[in-house]
C-alpha positions in Angstrom: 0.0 0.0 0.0 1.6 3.0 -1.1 -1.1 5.9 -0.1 0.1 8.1 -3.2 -2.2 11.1 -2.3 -1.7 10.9 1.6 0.3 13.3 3.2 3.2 12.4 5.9 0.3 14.5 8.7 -2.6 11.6 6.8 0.1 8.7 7.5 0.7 9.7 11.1 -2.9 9.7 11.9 -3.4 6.5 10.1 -0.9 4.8 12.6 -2.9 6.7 15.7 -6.2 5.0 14.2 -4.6 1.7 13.4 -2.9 1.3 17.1 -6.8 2.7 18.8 -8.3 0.3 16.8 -6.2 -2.7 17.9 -6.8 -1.3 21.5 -10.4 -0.8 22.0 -12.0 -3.0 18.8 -9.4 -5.8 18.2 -10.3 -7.3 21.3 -14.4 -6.9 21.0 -14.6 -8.2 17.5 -15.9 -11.4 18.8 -18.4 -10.2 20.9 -20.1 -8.4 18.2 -19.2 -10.9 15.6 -20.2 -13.9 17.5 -22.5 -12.6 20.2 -23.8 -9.7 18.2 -23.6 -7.7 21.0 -24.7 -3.9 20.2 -23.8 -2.3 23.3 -20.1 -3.4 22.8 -20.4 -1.4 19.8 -21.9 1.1 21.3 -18.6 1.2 24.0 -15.8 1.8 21.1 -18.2 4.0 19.2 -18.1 6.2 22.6 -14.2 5.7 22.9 -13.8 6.7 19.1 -15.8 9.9 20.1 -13.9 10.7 23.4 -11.0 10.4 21.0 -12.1 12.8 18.6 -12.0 10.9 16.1 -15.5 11.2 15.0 -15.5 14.6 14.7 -12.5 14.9 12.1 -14.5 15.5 8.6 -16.0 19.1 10.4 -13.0 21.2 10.6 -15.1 24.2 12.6 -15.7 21.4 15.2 -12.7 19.2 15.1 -10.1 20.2 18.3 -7.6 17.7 17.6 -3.5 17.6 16.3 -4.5 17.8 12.2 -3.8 21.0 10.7 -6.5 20.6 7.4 -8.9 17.4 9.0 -11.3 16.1 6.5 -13.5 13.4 4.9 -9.4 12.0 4.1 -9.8 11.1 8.1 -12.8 10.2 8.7 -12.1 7.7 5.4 -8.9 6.7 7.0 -10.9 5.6 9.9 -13.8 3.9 8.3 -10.8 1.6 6.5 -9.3 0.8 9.6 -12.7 0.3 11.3 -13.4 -2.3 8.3 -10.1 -4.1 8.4 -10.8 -5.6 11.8 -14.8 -6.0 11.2 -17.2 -4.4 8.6 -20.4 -4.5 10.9 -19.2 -1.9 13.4 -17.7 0.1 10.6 -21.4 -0.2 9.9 -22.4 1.5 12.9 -20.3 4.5 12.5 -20.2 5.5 9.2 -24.4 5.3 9.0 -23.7 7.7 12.1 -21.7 10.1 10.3 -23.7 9.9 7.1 -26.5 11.1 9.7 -24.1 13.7 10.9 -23.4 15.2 7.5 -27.0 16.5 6.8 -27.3 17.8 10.1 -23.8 19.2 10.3 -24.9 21.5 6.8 -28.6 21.8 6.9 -29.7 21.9 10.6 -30.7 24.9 12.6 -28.4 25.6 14.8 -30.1 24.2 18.3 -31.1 21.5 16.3 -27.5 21.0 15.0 -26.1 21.4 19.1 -29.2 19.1 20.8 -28.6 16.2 18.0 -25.2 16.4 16.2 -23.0 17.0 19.5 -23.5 13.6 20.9 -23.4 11.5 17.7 -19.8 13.1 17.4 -19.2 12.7 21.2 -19.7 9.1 20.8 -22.7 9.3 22.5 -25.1 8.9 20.5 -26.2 6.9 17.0 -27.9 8.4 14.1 -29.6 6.7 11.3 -30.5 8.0 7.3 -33.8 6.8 6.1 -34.2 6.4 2.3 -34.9 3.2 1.1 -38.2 2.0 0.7 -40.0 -1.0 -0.7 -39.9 0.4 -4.4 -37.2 2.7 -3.8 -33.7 1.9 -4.0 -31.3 3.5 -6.2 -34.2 5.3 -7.8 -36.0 7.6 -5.9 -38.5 8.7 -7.9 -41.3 6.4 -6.4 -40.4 7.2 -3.2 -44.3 6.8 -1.3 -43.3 8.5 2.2 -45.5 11.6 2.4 -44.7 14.6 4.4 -47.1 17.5 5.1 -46.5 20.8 6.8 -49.9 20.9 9.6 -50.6 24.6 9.7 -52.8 24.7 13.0 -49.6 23.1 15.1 -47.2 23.9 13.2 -45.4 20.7 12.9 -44.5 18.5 10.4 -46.5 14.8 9.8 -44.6 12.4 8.4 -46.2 9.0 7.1 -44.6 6.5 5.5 -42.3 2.9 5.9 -38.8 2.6 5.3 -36.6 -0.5 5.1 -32.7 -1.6 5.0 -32.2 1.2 7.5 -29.1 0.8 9.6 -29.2 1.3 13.1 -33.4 1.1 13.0 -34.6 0.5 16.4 -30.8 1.5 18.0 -30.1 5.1 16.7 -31.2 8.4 18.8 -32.3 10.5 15.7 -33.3 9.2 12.6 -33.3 11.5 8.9 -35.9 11.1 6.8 -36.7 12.2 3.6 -40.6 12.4 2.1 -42.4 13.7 -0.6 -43.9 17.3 0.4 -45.3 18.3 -3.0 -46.9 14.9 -5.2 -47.7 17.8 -7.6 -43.8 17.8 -8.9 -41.1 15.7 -9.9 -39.7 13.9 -6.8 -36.8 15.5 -7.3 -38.3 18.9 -6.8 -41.0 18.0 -4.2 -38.5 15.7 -1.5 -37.8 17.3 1.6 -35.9 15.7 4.9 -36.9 16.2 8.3 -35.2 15.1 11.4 -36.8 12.6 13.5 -35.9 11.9 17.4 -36.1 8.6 18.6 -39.2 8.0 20.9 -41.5 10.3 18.7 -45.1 8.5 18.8 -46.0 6.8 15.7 -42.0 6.1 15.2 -42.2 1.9 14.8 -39.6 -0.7 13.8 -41.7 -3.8 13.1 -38.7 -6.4 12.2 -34.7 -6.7 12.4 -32.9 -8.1 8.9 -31.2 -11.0 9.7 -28.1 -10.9 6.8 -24.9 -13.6 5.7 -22.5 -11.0 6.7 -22.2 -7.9 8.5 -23.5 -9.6 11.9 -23.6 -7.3 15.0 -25.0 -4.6 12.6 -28.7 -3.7 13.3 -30.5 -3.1 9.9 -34.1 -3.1 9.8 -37.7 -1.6 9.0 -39.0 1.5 10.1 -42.9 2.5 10.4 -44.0 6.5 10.4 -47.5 6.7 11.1 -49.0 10.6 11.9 -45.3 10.9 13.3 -45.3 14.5 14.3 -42.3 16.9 14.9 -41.7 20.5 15.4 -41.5 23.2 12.5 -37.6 23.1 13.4 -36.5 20.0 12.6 -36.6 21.1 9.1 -33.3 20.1 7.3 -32.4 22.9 4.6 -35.9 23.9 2.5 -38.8 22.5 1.9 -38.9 20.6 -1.4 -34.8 20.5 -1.2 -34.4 17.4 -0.1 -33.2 15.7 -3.3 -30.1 18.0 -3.1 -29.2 17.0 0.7 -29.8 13.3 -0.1 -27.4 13.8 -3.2 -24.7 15.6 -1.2 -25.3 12.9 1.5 -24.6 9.9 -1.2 -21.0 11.7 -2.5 -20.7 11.4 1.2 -21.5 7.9 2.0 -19.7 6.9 -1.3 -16.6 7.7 -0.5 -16.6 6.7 2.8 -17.8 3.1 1.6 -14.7 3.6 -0.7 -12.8 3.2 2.9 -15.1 0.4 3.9 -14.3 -1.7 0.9 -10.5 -1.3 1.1 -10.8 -2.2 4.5 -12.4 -5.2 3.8 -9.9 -5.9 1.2 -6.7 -5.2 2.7 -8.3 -7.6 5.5 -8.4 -10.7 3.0 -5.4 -9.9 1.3 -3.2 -9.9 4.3 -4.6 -13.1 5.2 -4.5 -14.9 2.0 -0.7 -13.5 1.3 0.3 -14.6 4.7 -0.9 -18.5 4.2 0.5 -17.9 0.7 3.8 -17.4 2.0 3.4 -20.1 5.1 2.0 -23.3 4.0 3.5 -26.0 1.8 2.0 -28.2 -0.6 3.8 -30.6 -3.2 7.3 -29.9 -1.5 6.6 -26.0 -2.5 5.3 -22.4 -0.6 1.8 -22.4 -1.9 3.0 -19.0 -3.0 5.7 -20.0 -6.0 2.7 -21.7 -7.7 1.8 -19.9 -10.4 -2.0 -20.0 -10.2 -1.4 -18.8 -6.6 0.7 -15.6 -7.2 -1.5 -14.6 -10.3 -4.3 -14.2 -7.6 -1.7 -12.6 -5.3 -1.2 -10.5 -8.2 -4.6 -9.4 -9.0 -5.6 -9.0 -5.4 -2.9 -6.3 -5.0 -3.3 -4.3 -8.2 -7.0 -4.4 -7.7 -6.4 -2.9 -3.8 -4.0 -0.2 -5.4 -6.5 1.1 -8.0 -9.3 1.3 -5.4 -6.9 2.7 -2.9 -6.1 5.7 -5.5 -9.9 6.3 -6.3 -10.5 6.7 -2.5 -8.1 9.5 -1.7 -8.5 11.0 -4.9 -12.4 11.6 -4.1 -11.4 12.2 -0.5 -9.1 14.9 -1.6 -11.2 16.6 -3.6 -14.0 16.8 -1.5 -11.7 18.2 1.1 -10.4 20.7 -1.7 -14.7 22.0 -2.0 -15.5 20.1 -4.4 -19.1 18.4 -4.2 -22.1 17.8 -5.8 -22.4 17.3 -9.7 -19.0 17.8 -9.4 -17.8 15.1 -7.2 -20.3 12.5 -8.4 -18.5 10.5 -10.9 -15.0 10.4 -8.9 -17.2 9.1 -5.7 -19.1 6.4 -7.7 -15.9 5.4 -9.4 -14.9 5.1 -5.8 -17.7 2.8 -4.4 -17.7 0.8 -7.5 -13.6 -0.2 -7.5 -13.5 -0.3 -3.8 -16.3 -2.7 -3.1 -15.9 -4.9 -6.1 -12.5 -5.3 -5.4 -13.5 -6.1 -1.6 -15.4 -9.0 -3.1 -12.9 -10.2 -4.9 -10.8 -10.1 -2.4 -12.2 -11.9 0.0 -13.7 -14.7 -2.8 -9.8 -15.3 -3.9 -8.9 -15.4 -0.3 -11.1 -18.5 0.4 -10.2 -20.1 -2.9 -5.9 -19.8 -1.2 -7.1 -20.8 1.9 -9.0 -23.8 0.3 -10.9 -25.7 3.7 -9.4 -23.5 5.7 -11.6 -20.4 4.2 -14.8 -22.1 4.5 -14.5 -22.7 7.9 -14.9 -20.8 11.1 -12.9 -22.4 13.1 -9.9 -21.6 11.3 -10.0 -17.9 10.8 -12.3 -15.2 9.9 -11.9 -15.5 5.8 -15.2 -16.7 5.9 -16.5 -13.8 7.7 -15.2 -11.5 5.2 -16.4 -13.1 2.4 -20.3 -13.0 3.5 -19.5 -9.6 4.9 -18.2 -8.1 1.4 -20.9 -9.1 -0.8 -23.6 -6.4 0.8 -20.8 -3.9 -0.1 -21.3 -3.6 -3.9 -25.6 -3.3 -3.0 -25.2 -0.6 -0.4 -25.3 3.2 -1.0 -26.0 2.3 -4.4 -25.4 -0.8 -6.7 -22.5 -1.4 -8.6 -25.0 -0.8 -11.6 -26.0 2.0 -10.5 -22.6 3.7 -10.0 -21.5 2.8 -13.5 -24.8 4.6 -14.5 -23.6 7.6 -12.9 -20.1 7.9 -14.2 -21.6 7.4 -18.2 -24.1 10.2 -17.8 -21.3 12.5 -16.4 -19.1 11.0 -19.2 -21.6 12.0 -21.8 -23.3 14.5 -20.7 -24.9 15.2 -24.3 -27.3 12.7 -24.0 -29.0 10.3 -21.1 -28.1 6.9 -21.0 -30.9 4.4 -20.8 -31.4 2.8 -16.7 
């Protein structure tokens, strides 16, 4: 790994972050793993607050050592979060992606009564987006929101699923339509939702092949009410936010997929280099260090894309602007995850297949959710050909 667009200030806090890792996760990975245990995540998300370490993508917030702190950091800690276990990576980047909307569109109480503790550690936040015909495409989205004049508070209606941290977060972001009348596009709005609100339901937890000790499930809105306040940005603007808040969790999933990568890599070199078979290291046969090969190129190239994206989001750029360089992230980063972890149990042989002898196993199931989430591999190439050729719209 040769971090080409890291400064020496990025490679020093990457050590930090690697050595708190070891300290406070390394030795919980089990628990939340094997016992799915949420609270354990709950402990190290608090230490990674305490830290400050949470807080290092908002520079007017961040107290700590880095002179320029950025979404370079916070990436840097979502791949280090990943390399020891993708589920409570989980946790905290759906936090921050929570964060981000609040950190740039909140009132200010709202931003100091709801963003402080998520960033202290202290708290959990959750995005709520998908629905049961909405995924990538948002344009059927069937949440309704409506402005009540009489009270003036905002009633929000509608059921969301595949939301991380349902049931578990404190505050929960929502987006509706406010105006049927209009494309979705022009008539989505988000409004922040605190846990406890009445009407606020989560009728089933997911149970998924990888990613265990994550909590992903449904949530119910039925006449939930909140005040006029909790208002993120403008009414009918919510389609920008949620597009400013997928750059976001794009890149950041860049950092969970090299995580995940570097994880199997490191593994399958290892027993490449360590067991024998037919009087040789597996590693001198040919077959073997062709996947070796691949694996590292592949881990390079998303590497690059990450920090790239990273960079230039840290440099101002976003929006339009940043969308094809933070798709071309999630798609190399999270297909090469996969790879990754699939060539791993193919070195490994038995050993990868079983639990008792490692955790290859685990990083296989837990990749494969990583080219689905925060858009679909499909979806991302979509993006990068209609900024490509921007003189026409190429057919979904």
């Amino acid at each position: 790994m040769h971090d080409f667009f890291l400064s020496d200030e990025d490679r020093a806090f990457r050590a930090e972050v690697r050595d708190f890792m070891a300290r406070e996760l390394g030795p919980r990975v089990d628990a939340i793993e094997k016992d799915q245990d949420f609270s354990v995540q709950l402990a190290v998300a608090r230490a990674l607050g305490e830290a400050g370490y949470l807080k290092v993508m908002f520079r007017d917030l961040y107290k700590g050592n880095l002179g320029k702190p950025g979404l370079t950091h916070a990436v840097i800690v979502s791949e280090e979060a990943a390399y020891l276990n993708y589920a409570f990576e989980t946790t905290i980047a759906t936090a921050l992606s929570c964060a981000y909307p609040i950190h740039a569109h909140a009132r200010p109480a709202l931003r100091e009564r709801y963003l402080t503790p998520i960033l202290e550690g202290r708290a959990v936040g959750s995005i709520c987006m998908t629905e049961p015909n909405v995924g990538s495409d948002s344009a059927g989205m069937e949440t309704r929101i409506r402005f009540d004049e009489k009270t003036r508070e905002w009633v929000i209606d509608g059921f969301k699923r595949y939301i991380s941290n349902a049931s578990k977060a404190d505050v929960y972001i929502v987006w509706g339509i406010t105006d049927p009348d209009v494309a979705p596009q022009k008539g989505m709005t988000a409004i922040l939702v605190p846990a406890g609100t009445p009407g606020l339901s989560f009728p089933r937890t997911y149970e998924f092949m990888g990613r265990r000790g994550s909590v992903v499930g449904e949530v119910t809105l039925e006449n939930v009410r909140v005040p006029e306040e909790n208002l993120l940005g403008e009414v009918n603007a919510g389609f920008r936010i949620m597009l400013g808040a997928f750059n976001f969790e794009r890149v950041i999933l860049g950092g969970s997929g090299l995580g995940v990568a570097r994880s199997a890599f490191d593994l399958a070199r290892d027993h490449a280099q360590t067991r024998e078979s037919f009087g040789q290291k597996l590693g001198q046969k040919q077959l073997i260090w062709d996947m070796i090969a691949q694996m590292s190129w592949r881990i390079d190239a998303a590497e690059l894309l990450t920090h790239r994206a990273a960079k230039m989001y840290d440099a101002g750029i976003d929006g339009k602007e940043l969308m094809r360089e933070a798709s071309q992230t999630k798609l190399v980063a999270t297909e090469t995850a996969v790879f990754c972890s699939d060539r791993a149990v193919q070195i490994l042989g038995g050993d990868g297949v079983t639990r008792q002898y490692g955790r290859v196993e685990q990083l296989y199931r837990d990749a494969r959710a990583l080219p689905i989430v925060g858009g679909t591999s499909e979806m991302c190439k979509y993006l990068i050909a209609a900024r490509e050729m921007p003189a026409i719209r190429p057919n979904l």
